[in-house]
Structures are given as C-alpha cells and as structure tokens.
PyMOL commands that place a pseudoatom at each C-alpha (Angstrom):
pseudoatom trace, name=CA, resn=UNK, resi=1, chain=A, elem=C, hetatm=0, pos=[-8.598, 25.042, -8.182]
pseudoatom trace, name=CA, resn=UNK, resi=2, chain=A, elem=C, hetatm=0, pos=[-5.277, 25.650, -9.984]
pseudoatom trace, name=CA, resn=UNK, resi=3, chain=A, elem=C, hetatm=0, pos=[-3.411, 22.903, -11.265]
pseudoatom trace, name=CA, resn=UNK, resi=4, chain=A, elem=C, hetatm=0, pos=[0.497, 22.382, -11.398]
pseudoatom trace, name=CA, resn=UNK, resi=5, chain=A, elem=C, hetatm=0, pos=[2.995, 19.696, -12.830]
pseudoatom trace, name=CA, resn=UNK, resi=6, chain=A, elem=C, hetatm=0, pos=[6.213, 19.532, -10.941]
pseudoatom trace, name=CA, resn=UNK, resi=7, chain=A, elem=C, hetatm=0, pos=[8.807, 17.124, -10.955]
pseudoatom trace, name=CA, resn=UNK, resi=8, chain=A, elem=C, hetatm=0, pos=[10.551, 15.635, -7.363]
pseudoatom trace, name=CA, resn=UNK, resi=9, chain=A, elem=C, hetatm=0, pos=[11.716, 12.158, -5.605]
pseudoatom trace, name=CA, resn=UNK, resi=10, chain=A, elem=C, hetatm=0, pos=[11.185, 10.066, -2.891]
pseudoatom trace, name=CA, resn=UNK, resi=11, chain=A, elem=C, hetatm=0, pos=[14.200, 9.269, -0.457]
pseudoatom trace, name=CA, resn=UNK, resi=12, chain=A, elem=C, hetatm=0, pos=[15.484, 6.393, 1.494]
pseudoatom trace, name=CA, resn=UNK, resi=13, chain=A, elem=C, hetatm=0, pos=[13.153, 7.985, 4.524]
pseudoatom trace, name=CA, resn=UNK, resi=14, chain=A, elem=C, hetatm=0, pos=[10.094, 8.602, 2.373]
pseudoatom trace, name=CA, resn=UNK, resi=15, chain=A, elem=C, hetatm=0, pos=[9.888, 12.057, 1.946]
pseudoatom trace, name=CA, resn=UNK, resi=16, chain=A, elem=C, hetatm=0, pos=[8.679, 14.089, -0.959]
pseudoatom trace, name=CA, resn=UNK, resi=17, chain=A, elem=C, hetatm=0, pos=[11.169, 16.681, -2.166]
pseudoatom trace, name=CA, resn=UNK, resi=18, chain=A, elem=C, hetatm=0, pos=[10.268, 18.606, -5.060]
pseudoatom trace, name=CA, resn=UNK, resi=19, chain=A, elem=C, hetatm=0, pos=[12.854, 20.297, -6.784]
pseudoatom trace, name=CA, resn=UNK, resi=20, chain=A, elem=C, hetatm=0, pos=[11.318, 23.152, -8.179]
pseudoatom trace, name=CA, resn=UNK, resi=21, chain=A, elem=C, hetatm=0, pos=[9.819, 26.492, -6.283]
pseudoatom trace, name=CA, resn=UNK, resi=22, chain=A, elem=C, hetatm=0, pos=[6.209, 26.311, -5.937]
pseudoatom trace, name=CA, resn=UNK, resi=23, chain=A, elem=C, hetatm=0, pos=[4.192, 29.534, -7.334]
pseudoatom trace, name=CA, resn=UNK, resi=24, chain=A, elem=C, hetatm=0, pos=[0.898, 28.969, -4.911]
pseudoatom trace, name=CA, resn=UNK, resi=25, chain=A, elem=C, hetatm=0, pos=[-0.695, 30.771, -1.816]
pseudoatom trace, name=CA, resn=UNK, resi=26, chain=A, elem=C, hetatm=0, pos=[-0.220, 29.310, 1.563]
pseudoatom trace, name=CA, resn=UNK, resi=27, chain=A, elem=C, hetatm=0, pos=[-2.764, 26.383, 2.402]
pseudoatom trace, name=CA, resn=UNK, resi=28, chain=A, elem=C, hetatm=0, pos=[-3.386, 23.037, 2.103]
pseudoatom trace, name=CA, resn=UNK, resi=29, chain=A, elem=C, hetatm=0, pos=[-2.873, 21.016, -1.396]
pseudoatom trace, name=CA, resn=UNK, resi=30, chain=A, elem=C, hetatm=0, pos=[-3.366, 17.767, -2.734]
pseudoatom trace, name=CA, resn=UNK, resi=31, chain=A, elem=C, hetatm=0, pos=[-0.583, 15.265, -4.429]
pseudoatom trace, name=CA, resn=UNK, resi=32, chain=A, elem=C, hetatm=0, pos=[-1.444, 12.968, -6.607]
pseudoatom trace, name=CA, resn=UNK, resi=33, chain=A, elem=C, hetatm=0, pos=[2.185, 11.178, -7.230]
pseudoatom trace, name=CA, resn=UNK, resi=34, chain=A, elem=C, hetatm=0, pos=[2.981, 9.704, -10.627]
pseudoatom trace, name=CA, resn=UNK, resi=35, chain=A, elem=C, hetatm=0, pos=[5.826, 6.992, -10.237]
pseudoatom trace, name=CA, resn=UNK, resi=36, chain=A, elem=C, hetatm=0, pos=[7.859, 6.877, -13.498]
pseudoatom trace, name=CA, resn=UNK, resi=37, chain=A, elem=C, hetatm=0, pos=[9.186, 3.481, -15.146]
pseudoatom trace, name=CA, resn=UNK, resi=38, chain=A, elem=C, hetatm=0, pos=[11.353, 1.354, -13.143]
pseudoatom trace, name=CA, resn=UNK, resi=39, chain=A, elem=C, hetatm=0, pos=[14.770, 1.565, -14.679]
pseudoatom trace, name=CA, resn=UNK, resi=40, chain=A, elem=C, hetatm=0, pos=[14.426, -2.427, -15.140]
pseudoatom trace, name=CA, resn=UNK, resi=41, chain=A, elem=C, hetatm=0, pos=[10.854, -1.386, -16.660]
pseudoatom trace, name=CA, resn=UNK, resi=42, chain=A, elem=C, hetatm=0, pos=[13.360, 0.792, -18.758]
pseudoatom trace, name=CA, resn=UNK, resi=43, chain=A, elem=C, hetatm=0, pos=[15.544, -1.406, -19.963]
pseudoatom trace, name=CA, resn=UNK, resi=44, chain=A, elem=C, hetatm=0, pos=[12.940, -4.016, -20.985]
pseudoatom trace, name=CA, resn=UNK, resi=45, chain=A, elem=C, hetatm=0, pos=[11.406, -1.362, -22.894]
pseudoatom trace, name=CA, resn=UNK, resi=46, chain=A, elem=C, hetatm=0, pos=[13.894, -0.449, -24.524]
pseudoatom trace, name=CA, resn=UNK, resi=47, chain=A, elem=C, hetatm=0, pos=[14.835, -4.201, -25.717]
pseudoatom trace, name=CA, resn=UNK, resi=48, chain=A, elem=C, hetatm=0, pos=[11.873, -4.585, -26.932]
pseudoatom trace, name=CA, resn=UNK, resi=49, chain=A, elem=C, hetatm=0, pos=[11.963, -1.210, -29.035]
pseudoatom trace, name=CA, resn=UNK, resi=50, chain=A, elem=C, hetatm=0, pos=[15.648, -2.711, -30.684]
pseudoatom trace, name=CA, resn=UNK, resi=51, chain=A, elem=C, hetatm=0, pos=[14.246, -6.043, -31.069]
pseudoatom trace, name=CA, resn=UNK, resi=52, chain=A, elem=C, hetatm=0, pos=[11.281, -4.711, -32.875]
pseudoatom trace, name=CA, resn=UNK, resi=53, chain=A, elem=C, hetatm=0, pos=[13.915, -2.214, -35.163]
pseudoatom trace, name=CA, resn=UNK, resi=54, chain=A, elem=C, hetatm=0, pos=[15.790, -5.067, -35.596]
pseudoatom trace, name=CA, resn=UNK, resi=55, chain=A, elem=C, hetatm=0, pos=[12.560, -7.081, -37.036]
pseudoatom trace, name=CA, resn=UNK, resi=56, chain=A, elem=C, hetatm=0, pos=[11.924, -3.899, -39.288]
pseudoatom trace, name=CA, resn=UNK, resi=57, chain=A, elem=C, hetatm=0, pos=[15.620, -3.961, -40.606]
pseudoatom trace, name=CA, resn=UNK, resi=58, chain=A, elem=C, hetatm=0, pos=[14.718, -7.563, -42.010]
pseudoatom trace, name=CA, resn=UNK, resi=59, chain=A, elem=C, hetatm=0, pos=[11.405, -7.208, -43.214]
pseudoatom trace, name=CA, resn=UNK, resi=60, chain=A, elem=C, hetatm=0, pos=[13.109, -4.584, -44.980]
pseudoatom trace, name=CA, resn=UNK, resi=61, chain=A, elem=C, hetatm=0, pos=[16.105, -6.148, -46.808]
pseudoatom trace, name=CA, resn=UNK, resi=62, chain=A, elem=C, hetatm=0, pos=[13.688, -9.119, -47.432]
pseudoatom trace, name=CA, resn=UNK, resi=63, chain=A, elem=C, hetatm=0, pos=[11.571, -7.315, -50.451]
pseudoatom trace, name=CA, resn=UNK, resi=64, chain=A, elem=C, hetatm=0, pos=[10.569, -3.481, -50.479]
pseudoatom trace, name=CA, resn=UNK, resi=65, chain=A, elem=C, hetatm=0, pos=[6.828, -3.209, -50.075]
pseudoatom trace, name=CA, resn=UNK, resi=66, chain=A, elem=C, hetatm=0, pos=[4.571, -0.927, -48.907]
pseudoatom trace, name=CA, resn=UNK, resi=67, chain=A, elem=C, hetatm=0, pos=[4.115, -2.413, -45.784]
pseudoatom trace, name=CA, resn=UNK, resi=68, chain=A, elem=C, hetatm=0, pos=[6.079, -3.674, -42.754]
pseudoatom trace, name=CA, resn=UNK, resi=69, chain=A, elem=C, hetatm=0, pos=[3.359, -6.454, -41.831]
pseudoatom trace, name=CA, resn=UNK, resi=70, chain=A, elem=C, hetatm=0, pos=[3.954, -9.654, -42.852]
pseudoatom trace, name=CA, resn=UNK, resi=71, chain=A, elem=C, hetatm=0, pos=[0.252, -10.525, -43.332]
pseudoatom trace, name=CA, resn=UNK, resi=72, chain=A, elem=C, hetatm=0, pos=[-0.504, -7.849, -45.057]
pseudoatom trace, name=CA, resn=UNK, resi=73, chain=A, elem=C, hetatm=0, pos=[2.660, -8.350, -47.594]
pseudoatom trace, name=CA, resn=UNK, resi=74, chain=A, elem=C, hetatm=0, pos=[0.483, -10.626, -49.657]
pseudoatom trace, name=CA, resn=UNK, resi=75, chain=A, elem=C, hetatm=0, pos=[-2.101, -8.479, -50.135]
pseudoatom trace, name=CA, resn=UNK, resi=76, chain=A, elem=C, hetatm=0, pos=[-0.403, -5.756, -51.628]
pseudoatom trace, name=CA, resn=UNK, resi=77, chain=A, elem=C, hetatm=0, pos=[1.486, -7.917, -54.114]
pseudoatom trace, name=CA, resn=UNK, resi=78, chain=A, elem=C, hetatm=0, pos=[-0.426, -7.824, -56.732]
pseudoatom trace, name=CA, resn=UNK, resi=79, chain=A, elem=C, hetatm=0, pos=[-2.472, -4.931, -56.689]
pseudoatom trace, name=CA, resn=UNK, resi=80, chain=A, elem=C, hetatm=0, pos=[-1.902, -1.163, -58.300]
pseudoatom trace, name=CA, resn=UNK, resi=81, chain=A, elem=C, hetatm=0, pos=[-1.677, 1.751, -56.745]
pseudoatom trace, name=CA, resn=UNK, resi=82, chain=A, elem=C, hetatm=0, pos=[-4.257, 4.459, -56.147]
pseudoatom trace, name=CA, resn=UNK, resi=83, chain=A, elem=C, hetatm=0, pos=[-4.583, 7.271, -58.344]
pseudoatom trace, name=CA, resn=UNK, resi=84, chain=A, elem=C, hetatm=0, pos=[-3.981, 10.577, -56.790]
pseudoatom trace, name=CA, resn=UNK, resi=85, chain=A, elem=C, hetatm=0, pos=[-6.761, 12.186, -58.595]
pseudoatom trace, name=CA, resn=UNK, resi=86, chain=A, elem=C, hetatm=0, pos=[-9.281, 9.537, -57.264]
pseudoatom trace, name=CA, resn=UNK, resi=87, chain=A, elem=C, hetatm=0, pos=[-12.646, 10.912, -57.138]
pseudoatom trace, name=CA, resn=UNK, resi=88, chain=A, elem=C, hetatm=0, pos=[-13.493, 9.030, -53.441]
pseudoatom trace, name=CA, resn=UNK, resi=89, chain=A, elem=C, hetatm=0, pos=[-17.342, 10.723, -53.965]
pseudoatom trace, name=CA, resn=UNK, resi=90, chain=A, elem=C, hetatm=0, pos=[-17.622, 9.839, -57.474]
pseudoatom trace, name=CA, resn=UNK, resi=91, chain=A, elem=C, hetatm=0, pos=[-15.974, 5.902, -56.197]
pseudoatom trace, name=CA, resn=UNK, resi=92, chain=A, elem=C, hetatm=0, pos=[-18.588, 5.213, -53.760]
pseudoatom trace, name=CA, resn=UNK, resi=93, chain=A, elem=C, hetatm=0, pos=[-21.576, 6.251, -56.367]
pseudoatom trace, name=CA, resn=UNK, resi=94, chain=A, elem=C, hetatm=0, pos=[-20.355, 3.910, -58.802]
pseudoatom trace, name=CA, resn=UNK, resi=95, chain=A, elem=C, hetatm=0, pos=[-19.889, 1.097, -56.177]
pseudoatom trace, name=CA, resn=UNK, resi=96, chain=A, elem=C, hetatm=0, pos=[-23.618, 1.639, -54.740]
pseudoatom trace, name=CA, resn=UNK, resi=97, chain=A, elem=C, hetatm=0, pos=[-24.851, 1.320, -58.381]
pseudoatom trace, name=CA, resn=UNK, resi=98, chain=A, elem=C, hetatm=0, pos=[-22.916, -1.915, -58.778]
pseudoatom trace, name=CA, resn=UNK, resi=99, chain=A, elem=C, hetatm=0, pos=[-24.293, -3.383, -55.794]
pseudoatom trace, name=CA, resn=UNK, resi=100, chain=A, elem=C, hetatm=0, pos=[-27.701, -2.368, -56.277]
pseudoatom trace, name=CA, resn=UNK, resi=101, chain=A, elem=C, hetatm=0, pos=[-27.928, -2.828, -59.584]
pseudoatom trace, name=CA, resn=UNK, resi=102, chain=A, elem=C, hetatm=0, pos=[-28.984, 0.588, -60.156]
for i in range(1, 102): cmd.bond("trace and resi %d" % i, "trace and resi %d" % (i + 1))
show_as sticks, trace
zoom trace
C-alpha cells in the first residue's frame, strides 16, 4: 500500500477537489479526510495563545525567577543552584547511604 498526504477542499456541492496532481496507478483508493480548525476554532486559539503571553509578560515584570509557574515561584526562592559539575552517580550513592544508614 503506498501512502500520500495531499492537501484539497470541500465545496458548496460536496465535492472533493484536491489541488495537487496525484503520482499513483489507476484503481481504486481510500480517503481518509482530515478537517482542519474552524477559523472560529482559530481565532479562539489564538486568544488564548495572547492571553497566555500576556500572563507570561506579568509573571515576568513581577520578579525574575527561574520559573513562569506561580506555584512553583516559592519553591525556588530560597534555594541555590546546581553545580554544573554535579556528580548525579556519585549524588544518589551518598543519598542511599543516608537513608539506609549505611
């Protein structure tokens, strides 16, 4: 079976019209049809997407932090930042020993 992605309407009558050439033998095929958003889908899309900017653009001017979550903001206040050279293997060891009393 060979598989193909074209891209076509529907008219006022129903019809299929693809607008691109079709590379396949003669025969029979089968469409599976893939609506795309609504333009009032769109649009409220796309207001959320500002409205959501527009959140980030506050959170933003409010206090730099390393996050954009409010809930998380707290969290992150007062603690340091991860050394680069952080030994993740070595971490984990020295946590299990801890724990275990090892």
């Amino acid at each position: 079976m060979q598989a193909l992605k074209l891209e076509g309407a529907i008219d006022e009558s129903g019809h299929l019209i693809v607008s691109e050439p079709v590379n396949l033998n003669p025969g029979k095929v089968e469409i599976i049809i893939l609506q795309s958003f609504a333009t009032s889908e769109k649009t409220t899309m796309e207001k959320t997407t500002m409205q959501t900017r527009e959140l980030d653009r506050e959170m933003q001017s409010e206090t730099p932090s390393r996050t954009k979550i409010k809930t998380f903001k707290d969290l992150f206040t007062d603690t340091n930042p991860v050394s680069m050279n952080l030994d993740y293997d070595r971490a984990r060891w020295e946590y299990l020993q801890e724990k275990h009393n090892l």
